[in-house]
MIDOSE-1310 file (N, C-alpha, C; in nm, 2 decimals, decimal comma, always signed):
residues 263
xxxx	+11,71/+9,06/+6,84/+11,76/+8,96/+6,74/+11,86/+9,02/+6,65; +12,00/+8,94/+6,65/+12,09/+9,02/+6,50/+12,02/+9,01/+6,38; +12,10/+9,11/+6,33/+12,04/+9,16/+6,21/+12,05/+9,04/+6,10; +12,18/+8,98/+6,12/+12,23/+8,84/+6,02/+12,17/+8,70/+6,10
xxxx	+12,10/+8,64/+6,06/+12,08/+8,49/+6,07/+12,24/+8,43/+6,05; +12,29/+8,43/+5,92/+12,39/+8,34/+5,84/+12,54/+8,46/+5,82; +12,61/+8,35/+5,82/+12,73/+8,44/+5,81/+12,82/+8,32/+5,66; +12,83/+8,36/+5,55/+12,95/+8,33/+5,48/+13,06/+8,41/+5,46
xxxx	+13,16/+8,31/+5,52/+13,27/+8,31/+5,52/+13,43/+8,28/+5,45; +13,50/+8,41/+5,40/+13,60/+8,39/+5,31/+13,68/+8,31/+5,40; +13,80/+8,20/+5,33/+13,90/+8,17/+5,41/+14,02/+8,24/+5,42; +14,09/+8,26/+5,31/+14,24/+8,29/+5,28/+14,24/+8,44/+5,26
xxxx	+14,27/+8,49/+5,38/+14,30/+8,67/+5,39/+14,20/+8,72/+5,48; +14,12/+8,65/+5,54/+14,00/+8,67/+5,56/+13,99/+8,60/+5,73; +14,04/+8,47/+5,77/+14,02/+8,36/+5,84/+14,21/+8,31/+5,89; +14,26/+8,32/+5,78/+14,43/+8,32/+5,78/+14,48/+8,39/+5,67
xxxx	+14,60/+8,37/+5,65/+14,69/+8,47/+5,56/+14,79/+8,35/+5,54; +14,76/+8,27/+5,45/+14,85/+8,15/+5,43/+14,86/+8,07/+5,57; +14,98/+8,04/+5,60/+15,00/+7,96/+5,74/+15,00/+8,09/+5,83; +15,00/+8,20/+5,83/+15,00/+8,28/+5,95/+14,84/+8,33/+6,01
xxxx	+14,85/+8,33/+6,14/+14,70/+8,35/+6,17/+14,67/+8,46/+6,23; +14,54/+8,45/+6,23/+14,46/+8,60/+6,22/+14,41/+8,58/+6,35; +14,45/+8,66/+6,47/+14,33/+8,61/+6,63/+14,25/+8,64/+6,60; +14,20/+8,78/+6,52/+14,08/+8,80/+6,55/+13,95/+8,72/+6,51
xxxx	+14,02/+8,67/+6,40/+13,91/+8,55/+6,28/+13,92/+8,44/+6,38; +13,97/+8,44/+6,48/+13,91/+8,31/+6,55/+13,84/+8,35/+6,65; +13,87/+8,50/+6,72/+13,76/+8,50/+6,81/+13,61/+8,51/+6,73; +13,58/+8,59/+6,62/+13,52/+8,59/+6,53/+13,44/+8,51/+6,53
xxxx	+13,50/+8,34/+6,47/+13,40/+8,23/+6,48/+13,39/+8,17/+6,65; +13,46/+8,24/+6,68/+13,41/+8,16/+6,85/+13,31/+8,21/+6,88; +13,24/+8,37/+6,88/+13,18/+8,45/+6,88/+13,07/+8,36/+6,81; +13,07/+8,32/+6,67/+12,92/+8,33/+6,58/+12,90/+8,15/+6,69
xxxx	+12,99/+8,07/+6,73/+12,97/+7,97/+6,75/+12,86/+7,97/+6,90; +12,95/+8,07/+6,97/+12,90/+8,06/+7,17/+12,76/+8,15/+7,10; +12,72/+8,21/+7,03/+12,62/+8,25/+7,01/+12,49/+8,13/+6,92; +12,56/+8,09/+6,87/+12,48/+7,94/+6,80/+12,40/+8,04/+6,65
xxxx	+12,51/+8,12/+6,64/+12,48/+8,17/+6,48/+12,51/+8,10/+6,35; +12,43/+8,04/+6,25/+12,52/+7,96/+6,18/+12,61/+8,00/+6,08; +12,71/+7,95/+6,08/+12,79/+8,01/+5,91/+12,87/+7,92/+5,84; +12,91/+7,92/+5,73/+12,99/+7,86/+5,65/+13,12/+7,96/+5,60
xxxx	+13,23/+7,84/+5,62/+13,37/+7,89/+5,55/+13,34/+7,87/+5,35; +13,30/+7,98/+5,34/+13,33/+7,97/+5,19/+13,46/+7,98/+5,09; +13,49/+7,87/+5,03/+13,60/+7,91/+4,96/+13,62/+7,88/+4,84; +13,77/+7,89/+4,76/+13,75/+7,91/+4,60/+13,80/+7,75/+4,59
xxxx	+13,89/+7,68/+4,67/+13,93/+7,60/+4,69/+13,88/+7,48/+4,65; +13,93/+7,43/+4,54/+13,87/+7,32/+4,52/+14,01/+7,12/+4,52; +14,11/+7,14/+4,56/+14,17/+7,08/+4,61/+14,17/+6,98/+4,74; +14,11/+7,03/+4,81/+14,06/+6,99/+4,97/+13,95/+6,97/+4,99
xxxx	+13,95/+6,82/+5,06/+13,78/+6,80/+5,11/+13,77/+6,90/+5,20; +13,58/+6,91/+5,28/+13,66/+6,99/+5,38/+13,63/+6,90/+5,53; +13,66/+6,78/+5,54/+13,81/+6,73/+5,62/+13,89/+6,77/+5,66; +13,96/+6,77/+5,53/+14,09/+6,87/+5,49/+14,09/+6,99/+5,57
xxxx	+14,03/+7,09/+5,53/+14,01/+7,26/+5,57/+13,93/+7,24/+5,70; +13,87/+7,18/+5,76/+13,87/+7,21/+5,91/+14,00/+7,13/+5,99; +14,06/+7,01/+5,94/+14,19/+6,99/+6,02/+14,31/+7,08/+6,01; +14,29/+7,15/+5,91/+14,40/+7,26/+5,83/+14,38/+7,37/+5,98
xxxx	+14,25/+7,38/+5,98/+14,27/+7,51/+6,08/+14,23/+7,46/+6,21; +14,22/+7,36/+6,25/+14,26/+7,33/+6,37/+14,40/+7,27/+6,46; +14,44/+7,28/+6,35/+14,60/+7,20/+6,39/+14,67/+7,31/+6,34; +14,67/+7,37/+6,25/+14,77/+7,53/+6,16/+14,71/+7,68/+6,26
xxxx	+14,57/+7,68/+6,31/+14,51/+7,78/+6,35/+14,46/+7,82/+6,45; +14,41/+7,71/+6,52/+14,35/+7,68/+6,67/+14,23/+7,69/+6,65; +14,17/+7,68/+6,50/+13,99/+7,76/+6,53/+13,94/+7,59/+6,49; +13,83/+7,56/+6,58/+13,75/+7,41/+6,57/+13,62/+7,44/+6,50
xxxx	+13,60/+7,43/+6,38/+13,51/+7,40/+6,31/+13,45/+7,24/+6,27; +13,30/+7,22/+6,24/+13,31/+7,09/+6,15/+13,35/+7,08/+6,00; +13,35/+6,98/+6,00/+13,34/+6,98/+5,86/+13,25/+7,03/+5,75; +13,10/+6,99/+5,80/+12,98/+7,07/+5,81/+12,98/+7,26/+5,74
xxxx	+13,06/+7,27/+5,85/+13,10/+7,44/+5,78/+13,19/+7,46/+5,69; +13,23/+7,40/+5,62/+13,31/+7,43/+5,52/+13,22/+7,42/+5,39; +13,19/+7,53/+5,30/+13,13/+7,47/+5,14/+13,26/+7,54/+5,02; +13,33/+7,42/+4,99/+13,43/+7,45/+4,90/+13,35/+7,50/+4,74
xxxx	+13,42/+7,53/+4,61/+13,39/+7,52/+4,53/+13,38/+7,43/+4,46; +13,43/+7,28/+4,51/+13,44/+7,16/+4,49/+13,28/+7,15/+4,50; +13,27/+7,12/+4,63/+13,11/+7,08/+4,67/+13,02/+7,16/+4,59; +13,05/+7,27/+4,60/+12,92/+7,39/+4,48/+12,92/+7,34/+4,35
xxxx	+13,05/+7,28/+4,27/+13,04/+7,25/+4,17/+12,97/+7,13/+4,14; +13,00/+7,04/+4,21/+12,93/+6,89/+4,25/+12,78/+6,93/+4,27; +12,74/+7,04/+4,35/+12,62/+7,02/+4,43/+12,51/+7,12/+4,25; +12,61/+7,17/+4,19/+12,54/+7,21/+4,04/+12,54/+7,16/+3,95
xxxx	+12,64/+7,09/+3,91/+12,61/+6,96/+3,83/+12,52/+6,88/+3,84; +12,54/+6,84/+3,98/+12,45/+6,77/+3,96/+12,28/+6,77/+3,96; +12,21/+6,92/+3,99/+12,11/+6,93/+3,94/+12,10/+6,99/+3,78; +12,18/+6,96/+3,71/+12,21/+7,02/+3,60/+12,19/+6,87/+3,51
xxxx	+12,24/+6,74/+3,56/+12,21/+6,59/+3,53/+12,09/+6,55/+3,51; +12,02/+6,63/+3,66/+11,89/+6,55/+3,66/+11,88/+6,45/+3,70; +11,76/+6,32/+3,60/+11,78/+6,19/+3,65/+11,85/+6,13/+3,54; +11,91/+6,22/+3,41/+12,00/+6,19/+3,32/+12,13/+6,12/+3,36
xxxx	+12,20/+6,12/+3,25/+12,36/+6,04/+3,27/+12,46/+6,10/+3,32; +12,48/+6,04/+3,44/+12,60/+6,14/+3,51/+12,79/+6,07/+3,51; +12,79/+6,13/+3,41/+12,91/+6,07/+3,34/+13,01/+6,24/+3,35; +13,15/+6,23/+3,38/+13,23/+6,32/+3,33/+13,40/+6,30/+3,34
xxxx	+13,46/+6,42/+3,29/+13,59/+6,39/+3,30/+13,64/+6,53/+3,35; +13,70/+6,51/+3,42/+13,81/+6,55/+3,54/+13,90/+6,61/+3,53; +13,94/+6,75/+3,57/+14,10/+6,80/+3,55/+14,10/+6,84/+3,68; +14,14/+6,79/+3,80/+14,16/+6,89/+3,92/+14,21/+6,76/+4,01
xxxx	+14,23/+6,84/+4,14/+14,28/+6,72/+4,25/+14,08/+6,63/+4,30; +14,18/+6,57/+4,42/+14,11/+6,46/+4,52/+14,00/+6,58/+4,54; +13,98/+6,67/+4,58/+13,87/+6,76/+4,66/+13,75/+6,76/+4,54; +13,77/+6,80/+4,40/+13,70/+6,79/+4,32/+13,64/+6,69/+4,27
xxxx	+13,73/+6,55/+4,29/+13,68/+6,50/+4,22/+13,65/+6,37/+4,32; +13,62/+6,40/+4,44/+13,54/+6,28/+4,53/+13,41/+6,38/+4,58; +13,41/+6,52/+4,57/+13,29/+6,58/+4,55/+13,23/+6,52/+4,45; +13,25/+6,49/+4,31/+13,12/+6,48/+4,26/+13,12/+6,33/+4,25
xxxx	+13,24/+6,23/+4,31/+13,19/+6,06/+4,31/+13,05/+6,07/+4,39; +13,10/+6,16/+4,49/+12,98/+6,14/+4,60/+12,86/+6,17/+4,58; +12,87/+6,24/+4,42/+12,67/+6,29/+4,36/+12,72/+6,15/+4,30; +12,75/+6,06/+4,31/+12,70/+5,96/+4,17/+12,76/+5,96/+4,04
xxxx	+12,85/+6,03/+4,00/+12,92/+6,06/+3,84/+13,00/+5,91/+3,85; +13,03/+5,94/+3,70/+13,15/+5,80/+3,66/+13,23/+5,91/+3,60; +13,34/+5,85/+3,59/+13,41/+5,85/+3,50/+13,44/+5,82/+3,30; +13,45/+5,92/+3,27/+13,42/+5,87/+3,11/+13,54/+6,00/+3,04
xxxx	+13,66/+5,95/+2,95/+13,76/+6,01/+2,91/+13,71/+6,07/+2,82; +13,61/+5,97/+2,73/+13,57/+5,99/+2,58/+13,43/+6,08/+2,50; +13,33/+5,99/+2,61/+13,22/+6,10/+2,55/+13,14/+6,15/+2,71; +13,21/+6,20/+2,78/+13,15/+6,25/+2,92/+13,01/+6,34/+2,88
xxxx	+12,97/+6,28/+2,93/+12,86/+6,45/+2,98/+12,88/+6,61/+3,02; +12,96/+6,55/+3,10/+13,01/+6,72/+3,15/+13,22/+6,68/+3,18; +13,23/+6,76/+3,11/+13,36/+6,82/+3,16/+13,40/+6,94/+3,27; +13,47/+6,90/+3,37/+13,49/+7,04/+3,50/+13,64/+7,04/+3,48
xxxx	+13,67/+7,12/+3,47/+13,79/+7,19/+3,52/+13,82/+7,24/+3,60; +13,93/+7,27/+3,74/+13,97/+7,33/+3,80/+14,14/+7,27/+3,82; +14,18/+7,35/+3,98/+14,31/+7,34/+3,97/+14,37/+7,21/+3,97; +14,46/+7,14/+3,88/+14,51/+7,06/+3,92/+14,68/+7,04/+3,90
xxxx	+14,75/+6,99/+4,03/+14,87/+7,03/+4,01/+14,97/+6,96/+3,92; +14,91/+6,82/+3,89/+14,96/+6,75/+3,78/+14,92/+6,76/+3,64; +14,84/+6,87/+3,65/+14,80/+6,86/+3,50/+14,89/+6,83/+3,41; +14,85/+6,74/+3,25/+14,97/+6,70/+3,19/+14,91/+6,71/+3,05
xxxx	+14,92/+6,74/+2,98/+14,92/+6,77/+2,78/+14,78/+6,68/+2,79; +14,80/+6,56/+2,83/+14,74/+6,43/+2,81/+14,57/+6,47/+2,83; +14,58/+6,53/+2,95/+14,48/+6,54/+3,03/+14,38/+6,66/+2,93; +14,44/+6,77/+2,89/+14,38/+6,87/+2,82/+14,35/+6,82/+2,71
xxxx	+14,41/+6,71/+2,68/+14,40/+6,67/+2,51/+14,22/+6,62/+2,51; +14,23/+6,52/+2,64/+14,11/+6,46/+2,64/+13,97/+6,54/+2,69; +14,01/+6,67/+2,75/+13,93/+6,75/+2,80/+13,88/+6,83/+2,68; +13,97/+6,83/+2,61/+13,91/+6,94/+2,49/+13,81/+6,87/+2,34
xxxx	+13,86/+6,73/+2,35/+13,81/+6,67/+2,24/+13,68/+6,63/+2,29; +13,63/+6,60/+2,38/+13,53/+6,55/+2,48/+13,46/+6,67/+2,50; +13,49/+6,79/+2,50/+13,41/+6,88/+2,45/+13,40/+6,95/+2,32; +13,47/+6,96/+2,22/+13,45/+6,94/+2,11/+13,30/+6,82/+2,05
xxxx	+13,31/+6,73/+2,13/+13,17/+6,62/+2,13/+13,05/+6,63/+2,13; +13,06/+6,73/+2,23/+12,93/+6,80/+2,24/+12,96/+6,81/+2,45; +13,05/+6,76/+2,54/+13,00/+6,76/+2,67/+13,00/+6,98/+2,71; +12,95/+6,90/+2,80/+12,90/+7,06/+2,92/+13,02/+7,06/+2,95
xxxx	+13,08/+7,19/+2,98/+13,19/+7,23/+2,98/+13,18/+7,35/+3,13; +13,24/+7,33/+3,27/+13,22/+7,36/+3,39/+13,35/+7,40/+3,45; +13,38/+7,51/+3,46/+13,49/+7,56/+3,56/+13,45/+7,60/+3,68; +13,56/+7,55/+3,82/+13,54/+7,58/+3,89/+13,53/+7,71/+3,96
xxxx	+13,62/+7,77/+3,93/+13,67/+7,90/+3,97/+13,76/+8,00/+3,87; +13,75/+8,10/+3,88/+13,81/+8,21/+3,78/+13,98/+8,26/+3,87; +13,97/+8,22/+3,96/+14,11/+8,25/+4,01/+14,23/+8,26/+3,93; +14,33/+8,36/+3,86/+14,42/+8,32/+3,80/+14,53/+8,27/+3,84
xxxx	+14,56/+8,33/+3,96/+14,68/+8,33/+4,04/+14,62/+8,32/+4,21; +14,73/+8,18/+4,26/+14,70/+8,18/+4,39/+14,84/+8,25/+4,43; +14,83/+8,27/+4,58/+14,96/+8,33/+4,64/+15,00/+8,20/+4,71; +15,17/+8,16/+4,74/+15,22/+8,06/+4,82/+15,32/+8,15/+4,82
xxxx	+15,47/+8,13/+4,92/+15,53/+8,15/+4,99/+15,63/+8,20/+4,86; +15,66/+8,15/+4,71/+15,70/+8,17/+4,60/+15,64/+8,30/+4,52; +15,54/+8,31/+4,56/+15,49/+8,42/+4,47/+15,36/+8,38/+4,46; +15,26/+8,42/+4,30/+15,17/+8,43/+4,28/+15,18/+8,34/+4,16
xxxx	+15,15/+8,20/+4,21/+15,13/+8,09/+4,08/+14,99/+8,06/+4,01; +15,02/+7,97/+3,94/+14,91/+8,01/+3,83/+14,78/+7,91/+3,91; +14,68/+7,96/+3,90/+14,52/+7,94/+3,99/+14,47/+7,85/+3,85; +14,35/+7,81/+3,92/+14,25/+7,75/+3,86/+14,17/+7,82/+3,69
xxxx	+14,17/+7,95/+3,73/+14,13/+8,02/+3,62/+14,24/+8,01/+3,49; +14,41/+8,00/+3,54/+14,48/+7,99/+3,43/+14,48/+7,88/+3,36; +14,44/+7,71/+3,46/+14,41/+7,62/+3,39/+14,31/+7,65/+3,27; +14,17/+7,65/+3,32/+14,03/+7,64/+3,29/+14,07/+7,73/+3,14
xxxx	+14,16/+7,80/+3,12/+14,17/+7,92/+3,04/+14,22/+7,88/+2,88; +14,33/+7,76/+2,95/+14,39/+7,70/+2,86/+14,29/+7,59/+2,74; +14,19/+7,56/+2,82/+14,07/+7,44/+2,75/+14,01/+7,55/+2,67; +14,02/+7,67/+2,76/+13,91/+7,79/+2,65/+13,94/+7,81/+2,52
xxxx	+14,08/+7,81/+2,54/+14,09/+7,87/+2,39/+14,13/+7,77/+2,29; +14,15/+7,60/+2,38/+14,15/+7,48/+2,27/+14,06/+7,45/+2,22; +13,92/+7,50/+2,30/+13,83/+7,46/+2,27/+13,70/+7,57/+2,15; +13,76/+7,70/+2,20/+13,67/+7,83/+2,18/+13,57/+7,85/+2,21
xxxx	+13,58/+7,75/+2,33/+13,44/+7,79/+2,45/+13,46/+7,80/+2,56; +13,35/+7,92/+2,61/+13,37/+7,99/+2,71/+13,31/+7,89/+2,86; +13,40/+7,86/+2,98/+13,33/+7,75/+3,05/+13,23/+7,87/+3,15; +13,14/+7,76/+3,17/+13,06/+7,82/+3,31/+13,13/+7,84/+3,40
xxxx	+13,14/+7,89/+3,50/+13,23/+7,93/+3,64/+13,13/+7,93/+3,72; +13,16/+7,80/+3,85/+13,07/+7,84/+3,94/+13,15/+7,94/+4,07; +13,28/+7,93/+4,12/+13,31/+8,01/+4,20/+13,29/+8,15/+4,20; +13,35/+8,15/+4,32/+13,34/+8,34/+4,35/+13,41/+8,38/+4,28
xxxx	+13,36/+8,52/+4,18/+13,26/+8,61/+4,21/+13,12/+8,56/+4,17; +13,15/+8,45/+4,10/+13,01/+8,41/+4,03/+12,87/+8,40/+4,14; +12,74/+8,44/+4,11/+12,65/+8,35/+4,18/+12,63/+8,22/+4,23; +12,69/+8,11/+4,13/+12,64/+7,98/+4,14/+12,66/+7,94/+4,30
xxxx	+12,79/+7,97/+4,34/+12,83/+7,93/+4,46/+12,79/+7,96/+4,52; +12,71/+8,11/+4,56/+12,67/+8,17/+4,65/+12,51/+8,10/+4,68; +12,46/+8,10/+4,54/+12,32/+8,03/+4,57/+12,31/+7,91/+4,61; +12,42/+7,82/+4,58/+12,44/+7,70/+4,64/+12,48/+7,69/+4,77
xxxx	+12,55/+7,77/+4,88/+12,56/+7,83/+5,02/+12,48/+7,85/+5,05; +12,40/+7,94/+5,04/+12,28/+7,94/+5,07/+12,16/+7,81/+5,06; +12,13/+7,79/+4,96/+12,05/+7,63/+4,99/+12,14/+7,56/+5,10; +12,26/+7,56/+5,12/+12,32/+7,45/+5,21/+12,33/+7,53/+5,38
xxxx	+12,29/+7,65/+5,39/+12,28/+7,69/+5,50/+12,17/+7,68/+5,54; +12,05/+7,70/+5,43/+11,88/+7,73/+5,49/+11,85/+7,85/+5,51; +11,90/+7,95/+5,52/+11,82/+8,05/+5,50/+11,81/+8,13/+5,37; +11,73/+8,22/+5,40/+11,74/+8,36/+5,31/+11,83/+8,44/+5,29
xxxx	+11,90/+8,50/+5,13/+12,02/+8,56/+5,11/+11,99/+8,71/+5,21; +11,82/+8,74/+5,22/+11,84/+8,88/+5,30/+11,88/+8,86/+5,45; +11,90/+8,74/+5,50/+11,93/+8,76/+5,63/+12,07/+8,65/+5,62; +12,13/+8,71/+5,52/+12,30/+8,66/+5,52/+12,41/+8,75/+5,51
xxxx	+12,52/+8,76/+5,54/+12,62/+8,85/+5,50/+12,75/+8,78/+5,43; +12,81/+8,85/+5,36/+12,90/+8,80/+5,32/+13,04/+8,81/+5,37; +13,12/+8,74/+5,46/+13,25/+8,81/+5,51/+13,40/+8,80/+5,43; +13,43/+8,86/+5,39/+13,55/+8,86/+5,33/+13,66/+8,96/+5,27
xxxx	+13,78/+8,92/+5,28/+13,91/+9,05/+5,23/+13,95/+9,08/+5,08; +13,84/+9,02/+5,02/+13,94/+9,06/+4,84/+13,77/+9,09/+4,78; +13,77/+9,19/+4,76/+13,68/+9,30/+4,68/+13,62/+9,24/+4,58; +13,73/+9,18/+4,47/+13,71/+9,11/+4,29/+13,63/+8,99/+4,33
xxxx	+13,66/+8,89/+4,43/+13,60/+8,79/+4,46/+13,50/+8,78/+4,58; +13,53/+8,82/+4,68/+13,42/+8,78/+4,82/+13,34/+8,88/+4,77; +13,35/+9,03/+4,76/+13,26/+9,12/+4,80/+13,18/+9,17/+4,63; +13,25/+9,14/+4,51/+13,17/+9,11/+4,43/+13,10/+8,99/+4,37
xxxx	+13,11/+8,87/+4,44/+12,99/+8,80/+4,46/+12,88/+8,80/+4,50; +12,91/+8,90/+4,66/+12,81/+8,93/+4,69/+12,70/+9,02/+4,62; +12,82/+9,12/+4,60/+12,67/+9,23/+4,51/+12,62/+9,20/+4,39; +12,67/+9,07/+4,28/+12,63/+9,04/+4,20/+12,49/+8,93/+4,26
xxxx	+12,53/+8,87/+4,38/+12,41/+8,78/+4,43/+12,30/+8,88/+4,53; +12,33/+9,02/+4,54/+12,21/+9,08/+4,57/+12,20/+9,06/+4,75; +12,35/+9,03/+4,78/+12,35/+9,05/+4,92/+12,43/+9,12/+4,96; +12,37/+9,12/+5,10/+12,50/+9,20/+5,19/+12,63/+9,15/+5,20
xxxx	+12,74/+9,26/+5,23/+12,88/+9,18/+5,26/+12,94/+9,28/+5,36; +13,10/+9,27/+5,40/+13,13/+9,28/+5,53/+13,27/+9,25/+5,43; +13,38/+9,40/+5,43/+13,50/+9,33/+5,38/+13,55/+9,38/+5,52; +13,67/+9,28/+5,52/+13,79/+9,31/+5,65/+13,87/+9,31/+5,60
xxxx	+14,00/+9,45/+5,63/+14,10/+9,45/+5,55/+14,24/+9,39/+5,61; +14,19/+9,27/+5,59/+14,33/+9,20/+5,68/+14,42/+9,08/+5,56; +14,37/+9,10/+5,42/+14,40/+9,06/+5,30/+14,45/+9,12/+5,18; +14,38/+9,11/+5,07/+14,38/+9,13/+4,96/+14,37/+9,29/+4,91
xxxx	+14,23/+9,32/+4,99/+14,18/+9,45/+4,93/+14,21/+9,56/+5,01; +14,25/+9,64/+4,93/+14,28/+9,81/+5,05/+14,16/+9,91/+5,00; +14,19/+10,00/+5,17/+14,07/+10,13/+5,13/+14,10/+10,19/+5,02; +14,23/+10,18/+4,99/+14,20/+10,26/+4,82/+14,16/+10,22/+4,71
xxxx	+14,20/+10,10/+4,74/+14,12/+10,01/+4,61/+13,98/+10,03/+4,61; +13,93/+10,02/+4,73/+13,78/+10,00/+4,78/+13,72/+10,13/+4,70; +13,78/+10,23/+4,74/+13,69/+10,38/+4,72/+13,74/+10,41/+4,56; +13,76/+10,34/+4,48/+13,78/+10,31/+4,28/+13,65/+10,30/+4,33
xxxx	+13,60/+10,20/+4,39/+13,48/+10,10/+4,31/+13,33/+10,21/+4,29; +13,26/+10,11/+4,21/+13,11/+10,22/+4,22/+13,03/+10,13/+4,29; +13,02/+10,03/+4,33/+12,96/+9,93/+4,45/+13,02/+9,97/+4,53; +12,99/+9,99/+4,66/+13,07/+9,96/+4,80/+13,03/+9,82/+4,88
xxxx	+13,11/+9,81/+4,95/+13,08/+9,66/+5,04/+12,97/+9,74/+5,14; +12,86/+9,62/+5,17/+12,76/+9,73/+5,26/+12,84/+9,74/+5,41; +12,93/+9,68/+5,44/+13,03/+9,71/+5,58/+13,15/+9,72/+5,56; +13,24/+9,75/+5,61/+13,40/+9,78/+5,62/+13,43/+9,76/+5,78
xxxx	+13,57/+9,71/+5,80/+13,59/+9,67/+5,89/+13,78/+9,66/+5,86; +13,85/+9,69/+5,98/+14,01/+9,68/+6,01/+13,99/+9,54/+6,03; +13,92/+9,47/+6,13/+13,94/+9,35/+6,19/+13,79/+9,33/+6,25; +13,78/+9,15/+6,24/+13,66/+9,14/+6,28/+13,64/+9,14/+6,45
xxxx	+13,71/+9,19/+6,51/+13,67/+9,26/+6,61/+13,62/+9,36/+6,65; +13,61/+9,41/+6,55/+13,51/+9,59/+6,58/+13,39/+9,54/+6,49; +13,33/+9,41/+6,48/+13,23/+9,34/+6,42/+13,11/+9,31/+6,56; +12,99/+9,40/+6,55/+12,89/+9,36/+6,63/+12,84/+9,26/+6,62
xxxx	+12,83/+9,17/+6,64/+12,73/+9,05/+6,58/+12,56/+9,05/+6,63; +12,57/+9,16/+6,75/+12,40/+9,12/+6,83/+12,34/+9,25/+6,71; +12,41/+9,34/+6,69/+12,33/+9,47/+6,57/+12,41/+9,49/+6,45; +12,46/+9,36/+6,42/+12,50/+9,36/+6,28/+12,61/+9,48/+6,19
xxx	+12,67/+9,57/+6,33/+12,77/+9,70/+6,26/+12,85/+9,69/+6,31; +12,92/+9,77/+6,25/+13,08/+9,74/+6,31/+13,06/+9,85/+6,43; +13,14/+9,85/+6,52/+13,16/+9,87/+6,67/+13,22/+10,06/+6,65
């Protein structure tokens, strides 16, 4: 029997490198698939249903996932809010794209500018004065105040523009409150992957290329991880840290999957 039941899964550096692709991250999931191992594409992404992110990589990548396998930070955020509601009023207001915010139509929220319940923030590319104005006074009110992700900077073909974290950062200090963050590194998402996979975090691994985010969520969630250096993080970076990732790997090809080590 492998050592891993569950496999989560980074996307971006990890699965692809922007639009360029990675073979091995698709033999990888061909692998966990012809074997009927389950896993999820985890990511910080909260823009895209994942619709979205399995047609992204089947038409941009050649790798066929469902939809099913995708758990964005959209959905984690949605899927914590909303036990955070209860059978209470699920009312909020919105800073982010379509991914975020038909995640949580789909728990049941409304819409409310003025006295929401919970306010989420993440990335949104139209953000506009308007929008912060009403995010801030509405928590000033008393709402719950929710960030998606701590990302400051995403990478595109321009450079390193400003992430979700630089939004969410801006409400922080209109507001001088500190938001919850459910993305990676945080736990929230992890524990929420997990309920949505079904198993146990001990028979999960974590797979991913950026140290600050995939592989210290994992060790803050008390699981195993697996970085591949085909992204973000380098061996030298790696050997700073006083955690190590419990695996290392060039490419998930030198990835055992029937004894859980690298080859």
């Amino acid at each position: 029997m492998s050592k891993y039941k569950g496999y989560l899964i980074d996307l971006d550096g990890t699965v692809y490198k922007g639009s360029e692709r990675i073979p091995a991250a698709k033999r990888f999931i061909e692998r966990l698939q012809a074997s009927n191992t389950d896993f999820l594409l985890v990511t910080n992404n909260t823009t895209k249903s994942p619709e979205d992110v399995a047609e992204n990589l089947a038409t941009n990548h050649d790798i066929h996932v469902s939809p099913a396998n995708v758990y964005t930070a959209a959905l984690a955020t949605a899927d914590y809010v909303n036990d955070l509601a209860g059978d209470g009023e699920k009312t909020m207001y919105v800073i982010g794209e379509l991914g975020l915010k038909g995640a949580m139509l789909e728990k049941g929220f409304t819409f409310n500018e003025k006295t929401p319940r919970f306010v989420i923030v993440g990335l949104d590319y139209d953000a506009t004065y308007h929008k912060f104005e009403l995010a801030t006074l509405a928590i000033k009110r008393g709402a719950k105040f929710i960030g998606t992700n701590a990302d400051t900077n995403l990478p595109n073909e321009r450079g390193l523009v400003p992430g979700a974290g630089s939004v969410i950062a801006m409400v922080e200090r209109a507001t001088q409150q500190k938001a919850t963050y459910v993305g990676k590194p945080e736990t929230i998402i992890m524990q929420k992957a997990i309920d949505r996979i079904g198993l146990d975090k001990q028979d999960c691994v974590m797979v991913g290329d950026n140290y600050m985010t995939d592989i210290s969520a994992a060790i803050n969630f008390e699981m195993d991880s697996l970085l591949v250096y085909t992204g973000v993080s380098t061996p030298e970076l790696v050997a700073k840290q006083a955690v190590k990732p419990t695996n290392e790997v060039n490419s998930l090809d030198e990835w055992d999957l029937d004894d859980g080590v690298a080859k």
